[in-house]
C-alpha positions in Angstrom: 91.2 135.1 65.2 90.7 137.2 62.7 93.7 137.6 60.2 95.5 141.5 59.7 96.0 142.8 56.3 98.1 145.8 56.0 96.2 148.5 53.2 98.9 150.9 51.5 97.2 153.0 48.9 97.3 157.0 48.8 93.9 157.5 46.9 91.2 157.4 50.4 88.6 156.3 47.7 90.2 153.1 46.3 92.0 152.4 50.3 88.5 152.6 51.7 86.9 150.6 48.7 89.4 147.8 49.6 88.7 147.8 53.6 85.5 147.6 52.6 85.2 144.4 51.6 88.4 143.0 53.4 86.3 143.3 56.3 83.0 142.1 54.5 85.2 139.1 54.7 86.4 138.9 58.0 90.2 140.3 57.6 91.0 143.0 60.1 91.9 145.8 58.4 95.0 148.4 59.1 95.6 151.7 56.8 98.5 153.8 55.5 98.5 156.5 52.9 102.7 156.6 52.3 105.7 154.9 52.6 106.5 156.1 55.6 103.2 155.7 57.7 103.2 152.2 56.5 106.3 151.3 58.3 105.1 152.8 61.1 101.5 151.1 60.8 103.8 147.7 60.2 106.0 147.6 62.9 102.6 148.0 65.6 100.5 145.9 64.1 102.5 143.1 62.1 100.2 142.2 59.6 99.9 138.6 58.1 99.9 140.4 54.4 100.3 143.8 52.5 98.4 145.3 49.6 100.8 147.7 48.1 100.2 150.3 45.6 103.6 151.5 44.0 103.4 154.9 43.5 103.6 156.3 46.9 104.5 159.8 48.2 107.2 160.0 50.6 108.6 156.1 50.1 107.9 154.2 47.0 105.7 150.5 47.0 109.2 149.3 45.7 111.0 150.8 48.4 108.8 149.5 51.0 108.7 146.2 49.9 112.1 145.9 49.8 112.2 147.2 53.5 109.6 144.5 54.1 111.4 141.6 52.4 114.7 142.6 53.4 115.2 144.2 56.6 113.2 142.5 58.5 113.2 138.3 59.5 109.3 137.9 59.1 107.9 136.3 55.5 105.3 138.7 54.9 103.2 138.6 51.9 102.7 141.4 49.8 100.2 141.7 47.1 101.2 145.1 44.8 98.8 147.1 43.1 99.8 149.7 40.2 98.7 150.8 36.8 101.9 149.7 35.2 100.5 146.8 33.3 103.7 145.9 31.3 105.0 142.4 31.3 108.3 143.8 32.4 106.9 145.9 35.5 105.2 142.9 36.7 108.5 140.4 36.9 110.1 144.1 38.6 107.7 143.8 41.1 107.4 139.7 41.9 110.9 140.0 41.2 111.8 142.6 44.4 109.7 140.5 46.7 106.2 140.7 45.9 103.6 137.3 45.8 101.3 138.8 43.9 100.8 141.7 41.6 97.6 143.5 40.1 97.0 146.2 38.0 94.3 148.4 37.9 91.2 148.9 37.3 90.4 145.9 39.3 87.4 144.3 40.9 87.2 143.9 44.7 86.2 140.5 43.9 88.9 139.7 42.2 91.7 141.6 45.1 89.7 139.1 47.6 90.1 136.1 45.3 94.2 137.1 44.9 94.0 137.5 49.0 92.4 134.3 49.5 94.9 132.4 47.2 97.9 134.1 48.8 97.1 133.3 52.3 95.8 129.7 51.7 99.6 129.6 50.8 101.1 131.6 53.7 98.2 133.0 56.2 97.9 129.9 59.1 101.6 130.7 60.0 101.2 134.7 60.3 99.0 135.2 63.1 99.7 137.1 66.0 98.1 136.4 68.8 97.8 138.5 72.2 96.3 138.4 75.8 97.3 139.9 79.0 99.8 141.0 77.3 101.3 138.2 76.5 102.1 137.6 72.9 103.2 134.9 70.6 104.2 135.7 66.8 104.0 132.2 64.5 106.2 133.4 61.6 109.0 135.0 63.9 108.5 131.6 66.5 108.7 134.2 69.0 106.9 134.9 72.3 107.0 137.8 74.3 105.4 139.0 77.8 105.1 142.3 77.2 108.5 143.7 76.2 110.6 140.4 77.5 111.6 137.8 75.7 110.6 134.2 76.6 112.5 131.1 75.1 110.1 128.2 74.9 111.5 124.8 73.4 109.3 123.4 70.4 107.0 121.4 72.9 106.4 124.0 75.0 105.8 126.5 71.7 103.5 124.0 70.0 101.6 123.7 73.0 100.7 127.4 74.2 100.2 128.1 70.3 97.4 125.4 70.9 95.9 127.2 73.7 96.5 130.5 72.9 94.1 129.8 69.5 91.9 128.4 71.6 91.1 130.3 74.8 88.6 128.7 77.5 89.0 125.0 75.9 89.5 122.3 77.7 92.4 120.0 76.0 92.9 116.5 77.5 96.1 114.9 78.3 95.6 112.4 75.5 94.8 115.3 73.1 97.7 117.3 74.0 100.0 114.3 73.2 98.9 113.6 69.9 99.2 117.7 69.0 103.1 117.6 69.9 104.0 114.0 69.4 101.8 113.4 66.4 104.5 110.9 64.4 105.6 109.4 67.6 106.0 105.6 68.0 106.5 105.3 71.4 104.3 105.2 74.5 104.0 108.4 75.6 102.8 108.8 79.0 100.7 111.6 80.8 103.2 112.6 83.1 105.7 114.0 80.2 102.3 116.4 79.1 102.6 117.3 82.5 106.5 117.7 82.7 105.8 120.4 79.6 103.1 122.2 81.2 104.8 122.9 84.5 107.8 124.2 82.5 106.0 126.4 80.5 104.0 127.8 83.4 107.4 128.6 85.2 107.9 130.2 82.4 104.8 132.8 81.4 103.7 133.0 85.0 105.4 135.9 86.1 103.2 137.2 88.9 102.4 134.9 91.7 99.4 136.9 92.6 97.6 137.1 89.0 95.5 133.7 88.1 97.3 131.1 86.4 97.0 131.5 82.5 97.2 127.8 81.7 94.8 126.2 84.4 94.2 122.6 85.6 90.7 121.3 85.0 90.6 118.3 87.6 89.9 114.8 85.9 89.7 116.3 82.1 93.1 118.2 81.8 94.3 122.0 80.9 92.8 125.1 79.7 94.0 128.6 78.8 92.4 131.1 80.3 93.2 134.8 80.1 91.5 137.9 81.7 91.4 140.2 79.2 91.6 139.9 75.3 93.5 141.8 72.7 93.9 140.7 69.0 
């Protein structure tokens, strides 16, 4: 699953320069030129981190990433790019909300390394992941079928995160225990993996008539399976 990074830069050379070799290194790439495309571009796609340039027609990098960091409930990282190479404009920027700040010139080498370090702090809890329409966002510990709400407990959570990363495979009843009990003690028996799975199936299987999204694999345990992908 291929992490999204969120591009906000109004010079097309230096934007394109930097998908470039985002996606040379497997990050799924989204674009916006101003402030106020990037909302836009941010709300759709909800991007596991930003690179910001500052000096942005329509809505400022500093306005945006207080919009980012403020008015909304996800901890998205932002990495801000500007020519202001003062000591002073660089605690402005960490200091309204960025994780990262880099002034230019720079290397696309050294943006990747900055990316890298960032997400290595924050990236495996950003994903958002999608199928038949069915999504669940990690950060937000939301899911959501379509445009409804579902409210999982942490079990239930834990486990379709598990299968939603890992369409097709086959997880065991053992295997499935140690994933959402991995500190527990006690004996815990098949039936309570069982006891979770049928909840959360009453719970994403909306449509009697559509195949069942988490399936039974008789004598090795469950699967997800969806019909159709979208990242």
């Amino acid at each position: 699953m291929k992490q999204t990074i969120l591009v906000v830069e109004d010079d097309q050379m230096i934007r394109q320069l930097i998908k470039i070799y985002l996606e040379k290194n497997n990050y799924h790439v989204v674009e916006a030129e101003d402030g106020i495309q990037a909302k836009e571009v941010f709300l759709k796609h909800q991007p596991c981190l930003v690179i910001l340039d500052l000096m942005l027609p329509k809505l400022s990098g500093e306005e945006f990433c207080k919009w980012v960091k403020e008015g909304n409930d996800q901890e998205i990282s932002i990495i801000m790019l500007s020519a202001k190479a003062q000591v002073e404009d660089k605690i402005n920027g960490l200091r309204i909300g960025a994780d990262d700040y880099l002034t230019k010139p720079f290397e696309p080498e050294e943006l990747i390394a900055h990316v890298e370090a960032v997400l290595r702090r924050t990236g495996q809890y950003c994903q958002k992941i999608t199928f038949d329409g069915l999504s669940i966002k990690v950060r937000k510990g939301e899911v959501w079928d379509k445009d409804r709400p579902i409210h999982l407990t942490k079990h239930e959570f834990n486990l379709l995160y598990l299968f939603m990363q890992n369409p097709e495979v086959v997880f065991s009843r053992d295997q499935l225990i140690d994933h959402i009990y991995p500190t527990q003690e006690q004996v815990i028996h098949d039936r309570t993996i069982d006891a979770h799975i049928k909840k959360l199936r009453e719970k994403i299987e909306t449509i009697p008539s559509e195949p069942k999204r988490i399936q039974t694999v008789r004598g090795m345990g469950y699967k997800f399976v969806p019909n159709k992908t979208n990242a």
